[in-house]
KOLGUKE-303588 format. One record per residue (C-alpha): residue number from 1; residue in one letter; x, y, z. Coordinates in Angstrom, 3 decimals. Layout:
// KOLGUKE-303588
   pos   code         c1         c2         c3
   NUM      a          X          Y          Z
...
// end
This chain:
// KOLGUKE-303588
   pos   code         c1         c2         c3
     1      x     -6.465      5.333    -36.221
     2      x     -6.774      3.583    -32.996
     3      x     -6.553      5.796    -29.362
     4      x     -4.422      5.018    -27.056
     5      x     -5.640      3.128    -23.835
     6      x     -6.415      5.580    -21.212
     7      x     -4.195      5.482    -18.269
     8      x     -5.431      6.160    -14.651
     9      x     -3.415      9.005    -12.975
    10      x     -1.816      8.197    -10.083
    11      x     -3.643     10.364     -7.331
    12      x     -2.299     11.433     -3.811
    13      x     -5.247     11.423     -0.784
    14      x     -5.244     11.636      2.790
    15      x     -5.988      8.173      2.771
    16      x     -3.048      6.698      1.018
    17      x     -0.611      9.441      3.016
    18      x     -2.064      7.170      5.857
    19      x     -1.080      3.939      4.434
    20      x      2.133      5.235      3.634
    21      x      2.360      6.578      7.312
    22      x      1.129      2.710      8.201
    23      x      3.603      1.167      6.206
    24      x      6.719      3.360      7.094
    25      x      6.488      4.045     10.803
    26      x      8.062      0.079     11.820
    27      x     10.748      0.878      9.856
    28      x     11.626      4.031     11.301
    29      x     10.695      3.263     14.678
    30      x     13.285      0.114     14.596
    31      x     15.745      1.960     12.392
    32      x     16.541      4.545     15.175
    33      x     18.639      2.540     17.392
    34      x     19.889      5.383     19.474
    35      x     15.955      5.178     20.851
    36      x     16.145      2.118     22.278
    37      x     19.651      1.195     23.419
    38      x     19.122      0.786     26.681
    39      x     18.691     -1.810     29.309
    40      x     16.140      0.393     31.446
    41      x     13.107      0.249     32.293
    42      x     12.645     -4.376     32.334
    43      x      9.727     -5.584     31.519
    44      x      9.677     -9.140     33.724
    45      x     13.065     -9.256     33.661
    46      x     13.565     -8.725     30.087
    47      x     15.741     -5.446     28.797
    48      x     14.073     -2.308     26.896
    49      x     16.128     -2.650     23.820
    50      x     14.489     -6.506     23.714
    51      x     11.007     -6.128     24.404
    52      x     10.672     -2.510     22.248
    53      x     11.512     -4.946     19.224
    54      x      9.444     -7.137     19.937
    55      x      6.150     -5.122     20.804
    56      x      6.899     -3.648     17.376
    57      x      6.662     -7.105     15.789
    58      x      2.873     -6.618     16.977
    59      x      2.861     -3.040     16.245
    60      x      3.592     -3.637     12.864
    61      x      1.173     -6.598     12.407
    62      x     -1.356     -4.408     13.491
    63      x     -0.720     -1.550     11.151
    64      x     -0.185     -3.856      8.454
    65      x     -3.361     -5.100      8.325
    66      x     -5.048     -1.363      8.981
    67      x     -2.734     -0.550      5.726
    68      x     -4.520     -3.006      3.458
    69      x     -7.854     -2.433      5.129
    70      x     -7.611      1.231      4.171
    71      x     -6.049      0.307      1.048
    72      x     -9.139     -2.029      0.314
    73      x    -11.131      1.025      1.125
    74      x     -9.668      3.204     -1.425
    75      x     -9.925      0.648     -4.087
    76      x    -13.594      0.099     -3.760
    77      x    -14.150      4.099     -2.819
    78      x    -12.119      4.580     -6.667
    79      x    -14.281      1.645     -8.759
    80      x    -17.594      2.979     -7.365
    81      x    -16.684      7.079     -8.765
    82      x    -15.225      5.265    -12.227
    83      x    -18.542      3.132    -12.077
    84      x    -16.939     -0.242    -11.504
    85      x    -18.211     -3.178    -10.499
    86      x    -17.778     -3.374     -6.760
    87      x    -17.589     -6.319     -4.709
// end
């Protein structure tokens, strides 16, 4: 009788609360309007509730690409304790 494939577990770490953190924190940040609704302080004659959305556009670029960076991370961090192959 044939086993059945084993099945990694899906494991919770610091380092993928992080990514999560790094993933979700745009989303909140521009989700909570009442934050930002104002026209005070400019920045070069530009409104807050303009240039907070758009500094988050970079924000989230930026923690984006710290996400998958950690992410990579944790991949090769989990094939090298199975005894992978790692890249």
């Amino acid at each position: 009788m044939p086993t059945a494939p084993k099945r990694e577990s899906t494991v919770v770490t610091p380092l993928r609360v992080a990514i999560g953190l790094c993933l979700a924190a745009p989303y909140v940040a521009i989700l909570w309007v009442g934050s930002y609704s104002a026209v005070d302080p400019t920045f070069i004659g530009i409104p807050f509730f303009y240039w907070y959305q758009m500094l988050w556009v970079l924000i989230s670029t930026a923690l984006t690409m710290l996400a998958y960076k950690l992410w990579q991370h944790d991949q090769r961090s989990r094939r090298g304790v199975q005894g992978g192959a790692v890249k």
